[in-house]
SEROBA-572669 format. One line per field, with one value per residue: x, y, z of N, C-alpha, C, O in turn; residue number from 1. Coordinates in nm, 2 decimals, decimal comma. Layout:
N
nx (X/...)
ny (Y/...)
nz (Z/...)
cax (X/...)
cay (Y/...)
caz (Z/...)
cx (X/...)
cy (Y/...)
cz (Z/...)
ox (X/...)
oy (Y/...)
oz (Z/...)
num (NUM/...)
This chain:
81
nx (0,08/0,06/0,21/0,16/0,15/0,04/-0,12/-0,21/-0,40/-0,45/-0,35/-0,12/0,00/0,17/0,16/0,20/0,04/-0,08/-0,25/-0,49/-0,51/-0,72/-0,90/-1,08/-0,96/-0,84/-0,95/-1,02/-0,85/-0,69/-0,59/-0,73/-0,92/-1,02/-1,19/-0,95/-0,73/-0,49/-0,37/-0,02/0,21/0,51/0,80/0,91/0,95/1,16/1,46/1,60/1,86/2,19/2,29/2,06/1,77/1,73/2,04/2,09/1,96/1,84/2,13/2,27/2,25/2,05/2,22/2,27/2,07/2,13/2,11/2,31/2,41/2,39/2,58/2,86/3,02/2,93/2,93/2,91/3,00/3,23/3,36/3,40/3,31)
ny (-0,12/0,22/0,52/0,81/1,16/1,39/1,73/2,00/2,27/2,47/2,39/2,32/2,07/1,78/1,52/1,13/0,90/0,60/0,42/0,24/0,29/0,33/0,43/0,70/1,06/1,17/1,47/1,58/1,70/1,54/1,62/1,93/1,87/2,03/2,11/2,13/1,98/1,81/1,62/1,65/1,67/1,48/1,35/1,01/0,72/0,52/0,41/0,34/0,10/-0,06/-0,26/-0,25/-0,21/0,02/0,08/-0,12/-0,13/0,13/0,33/0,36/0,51/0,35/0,17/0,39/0,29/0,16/0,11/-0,09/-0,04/0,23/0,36/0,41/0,36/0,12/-0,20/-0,37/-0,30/-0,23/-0,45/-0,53/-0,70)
nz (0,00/-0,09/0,10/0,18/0,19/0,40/0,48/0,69/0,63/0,82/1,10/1,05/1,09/1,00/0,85/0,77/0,59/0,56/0,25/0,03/-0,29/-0,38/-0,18/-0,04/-0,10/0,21/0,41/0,65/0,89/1,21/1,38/1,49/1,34/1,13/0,79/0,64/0,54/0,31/0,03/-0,01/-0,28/-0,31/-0,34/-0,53/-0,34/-0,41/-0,54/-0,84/-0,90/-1,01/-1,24/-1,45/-1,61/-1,72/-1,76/-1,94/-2,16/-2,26/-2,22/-2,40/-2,75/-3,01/-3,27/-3,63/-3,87/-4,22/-4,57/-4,71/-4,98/-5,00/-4,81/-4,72/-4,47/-4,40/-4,22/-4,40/-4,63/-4,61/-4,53/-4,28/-3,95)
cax (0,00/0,14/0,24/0,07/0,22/-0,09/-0,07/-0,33/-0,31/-0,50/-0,28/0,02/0,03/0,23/0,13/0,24/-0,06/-0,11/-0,40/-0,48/-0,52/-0,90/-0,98/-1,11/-0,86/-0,87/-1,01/-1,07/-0,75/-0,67/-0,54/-0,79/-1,09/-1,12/-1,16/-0,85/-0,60/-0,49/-0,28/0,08/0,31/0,64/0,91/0,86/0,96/1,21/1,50/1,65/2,03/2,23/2,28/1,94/1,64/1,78/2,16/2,12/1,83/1,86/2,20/2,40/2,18/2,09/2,32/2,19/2,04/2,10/2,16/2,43/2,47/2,44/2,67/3,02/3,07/2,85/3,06/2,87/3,03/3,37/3,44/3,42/3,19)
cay (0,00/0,35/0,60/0,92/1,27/1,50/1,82/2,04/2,41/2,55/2,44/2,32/1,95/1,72/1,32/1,00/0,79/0,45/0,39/0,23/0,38/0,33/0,50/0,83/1,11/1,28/1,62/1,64/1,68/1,48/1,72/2,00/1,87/2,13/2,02/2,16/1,81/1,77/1,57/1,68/1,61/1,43/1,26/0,86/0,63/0,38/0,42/0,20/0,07/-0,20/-0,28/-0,33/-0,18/0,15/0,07/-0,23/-0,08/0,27/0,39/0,40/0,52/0,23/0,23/0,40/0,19/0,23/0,04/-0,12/-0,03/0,39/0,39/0,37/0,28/0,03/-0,32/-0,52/-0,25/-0,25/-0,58/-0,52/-0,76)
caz (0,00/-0,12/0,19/0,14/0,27/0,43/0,61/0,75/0,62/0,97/1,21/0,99/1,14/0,87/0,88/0,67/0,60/0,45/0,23/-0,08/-0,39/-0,41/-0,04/-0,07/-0,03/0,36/0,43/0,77/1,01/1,25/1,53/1,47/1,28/1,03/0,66/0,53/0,52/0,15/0,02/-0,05/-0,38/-0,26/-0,42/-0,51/-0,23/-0,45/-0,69/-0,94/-0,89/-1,02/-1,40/-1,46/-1,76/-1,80/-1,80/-2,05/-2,28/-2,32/-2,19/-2,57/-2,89/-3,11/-3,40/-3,68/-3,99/-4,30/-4,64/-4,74/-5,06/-4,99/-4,69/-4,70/-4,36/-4,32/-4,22/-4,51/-4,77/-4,56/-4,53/-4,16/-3,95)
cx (0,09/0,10/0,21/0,09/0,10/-0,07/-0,18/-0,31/-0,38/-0,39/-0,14/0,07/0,08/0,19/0,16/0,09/-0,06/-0,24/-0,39/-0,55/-0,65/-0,98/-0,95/-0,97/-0,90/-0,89/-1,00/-0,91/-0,74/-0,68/-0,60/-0,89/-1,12/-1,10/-1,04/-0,74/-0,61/-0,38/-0,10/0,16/0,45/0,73/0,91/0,98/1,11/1,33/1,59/1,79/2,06/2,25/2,17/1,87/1,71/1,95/2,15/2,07/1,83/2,01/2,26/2,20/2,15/2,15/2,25/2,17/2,03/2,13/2,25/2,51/2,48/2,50/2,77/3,11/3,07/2,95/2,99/2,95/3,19/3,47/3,44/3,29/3,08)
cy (0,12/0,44/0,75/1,07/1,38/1,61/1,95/2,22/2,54/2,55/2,39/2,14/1,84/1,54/1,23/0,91/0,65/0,40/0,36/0,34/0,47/0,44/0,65/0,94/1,21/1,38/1,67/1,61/1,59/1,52/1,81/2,01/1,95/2,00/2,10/2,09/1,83/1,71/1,61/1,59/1,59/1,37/1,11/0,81/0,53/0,46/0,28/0,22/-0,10/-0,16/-0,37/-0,27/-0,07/0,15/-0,02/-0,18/0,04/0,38/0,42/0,42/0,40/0,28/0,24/0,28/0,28/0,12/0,03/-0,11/0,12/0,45/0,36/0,34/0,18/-0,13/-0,43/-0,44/-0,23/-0,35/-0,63/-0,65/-0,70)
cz (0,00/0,10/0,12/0,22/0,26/0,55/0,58/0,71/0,77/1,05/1,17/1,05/0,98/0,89/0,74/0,69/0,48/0,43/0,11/-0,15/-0,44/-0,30/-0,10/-0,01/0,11/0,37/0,53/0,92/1,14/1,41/1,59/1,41/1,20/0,90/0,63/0,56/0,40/0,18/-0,05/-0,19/-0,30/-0,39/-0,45/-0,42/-0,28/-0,57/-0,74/-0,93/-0,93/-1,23/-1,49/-1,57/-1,81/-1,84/-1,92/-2,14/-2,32/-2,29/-2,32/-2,67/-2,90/-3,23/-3,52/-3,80/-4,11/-4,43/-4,68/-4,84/-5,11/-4,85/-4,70/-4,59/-4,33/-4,30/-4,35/-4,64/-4,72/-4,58/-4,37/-4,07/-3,86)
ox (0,18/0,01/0,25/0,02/0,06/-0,03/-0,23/-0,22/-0,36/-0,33/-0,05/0,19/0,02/0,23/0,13/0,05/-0,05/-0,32/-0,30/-0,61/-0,68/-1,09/-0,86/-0,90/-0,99/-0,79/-0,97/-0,89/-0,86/-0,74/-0,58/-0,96/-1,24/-1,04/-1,09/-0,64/-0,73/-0,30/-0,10/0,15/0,49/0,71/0,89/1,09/1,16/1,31/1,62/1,85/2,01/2,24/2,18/1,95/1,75/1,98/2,22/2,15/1,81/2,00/2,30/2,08/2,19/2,14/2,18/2,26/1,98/2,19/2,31/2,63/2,54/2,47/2,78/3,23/3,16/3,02/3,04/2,97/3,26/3,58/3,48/3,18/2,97)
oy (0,14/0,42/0,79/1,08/1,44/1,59/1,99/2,29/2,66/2,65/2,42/2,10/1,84/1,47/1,26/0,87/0,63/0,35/0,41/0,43/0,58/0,50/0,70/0,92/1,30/1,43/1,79/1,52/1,56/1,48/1,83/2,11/1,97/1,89/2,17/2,16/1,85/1,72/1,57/1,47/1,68/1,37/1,06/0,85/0,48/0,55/0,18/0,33/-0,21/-0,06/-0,47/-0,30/-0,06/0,21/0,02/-0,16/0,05/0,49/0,54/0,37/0,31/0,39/0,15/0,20/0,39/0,02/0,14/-0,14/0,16/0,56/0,24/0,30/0,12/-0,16/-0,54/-0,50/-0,20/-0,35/-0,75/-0,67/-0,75)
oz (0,08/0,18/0,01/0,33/0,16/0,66/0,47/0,76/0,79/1,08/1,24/1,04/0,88/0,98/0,62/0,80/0,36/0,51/0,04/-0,11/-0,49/-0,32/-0,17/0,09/0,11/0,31/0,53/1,00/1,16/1,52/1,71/1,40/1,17/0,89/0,53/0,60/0,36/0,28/-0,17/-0,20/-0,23/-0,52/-0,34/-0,43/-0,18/-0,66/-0,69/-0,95/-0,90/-1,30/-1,55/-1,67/-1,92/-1,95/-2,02/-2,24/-2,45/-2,34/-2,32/-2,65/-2,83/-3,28/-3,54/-3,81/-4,13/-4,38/-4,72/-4,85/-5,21/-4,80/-4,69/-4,60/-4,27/-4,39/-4,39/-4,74/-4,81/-4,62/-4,34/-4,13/-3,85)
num (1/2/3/4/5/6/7/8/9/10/11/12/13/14/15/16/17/18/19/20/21/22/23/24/25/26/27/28/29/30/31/32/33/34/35/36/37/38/39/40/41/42/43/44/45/46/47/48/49/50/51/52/53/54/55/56/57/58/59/60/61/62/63/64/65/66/67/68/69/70/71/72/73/74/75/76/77/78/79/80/81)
């Protein structure tokens, strides 16, 4: 279940809550009962490390394409493999 960053703009109270995605979002403070609890924008929770999707799959270009008989690089018109 995602963790959810809410903070009260009356009396300034900040709170972490855990709720699924489907539960209604909170209104009503906790500390002071008014409705003004919203829900705050944060940063995500998780990052990616290791030599995993993004290093293997998109770190280099793909090499461009092109045919082999109007490129004069290409290794089929080089000789190259």
């Amino acid at each position: 279940m995602p963790i959810y960053e809410y903070r009260c703009s009356s009396c300034g109270i900040q709170k972490d809550v855990m709720q699924k995605m489907s539960d209604p979002v909170l209104t009503t403070c906790p500390e002071c009962s008014k409705e003004t609890f919203s829900k705050q924008l944060s940063a995500a929770g998780f990052q990616l490390k290791g030599s995993g999707y993004y290093a293997t799959d998109f770190k280099n270009p793909p090499a461009p394409k092109c045919e082999p008989s109007s490129c004069a690089s290409c290794p089929a018109v080089t000789g190259g493999a």
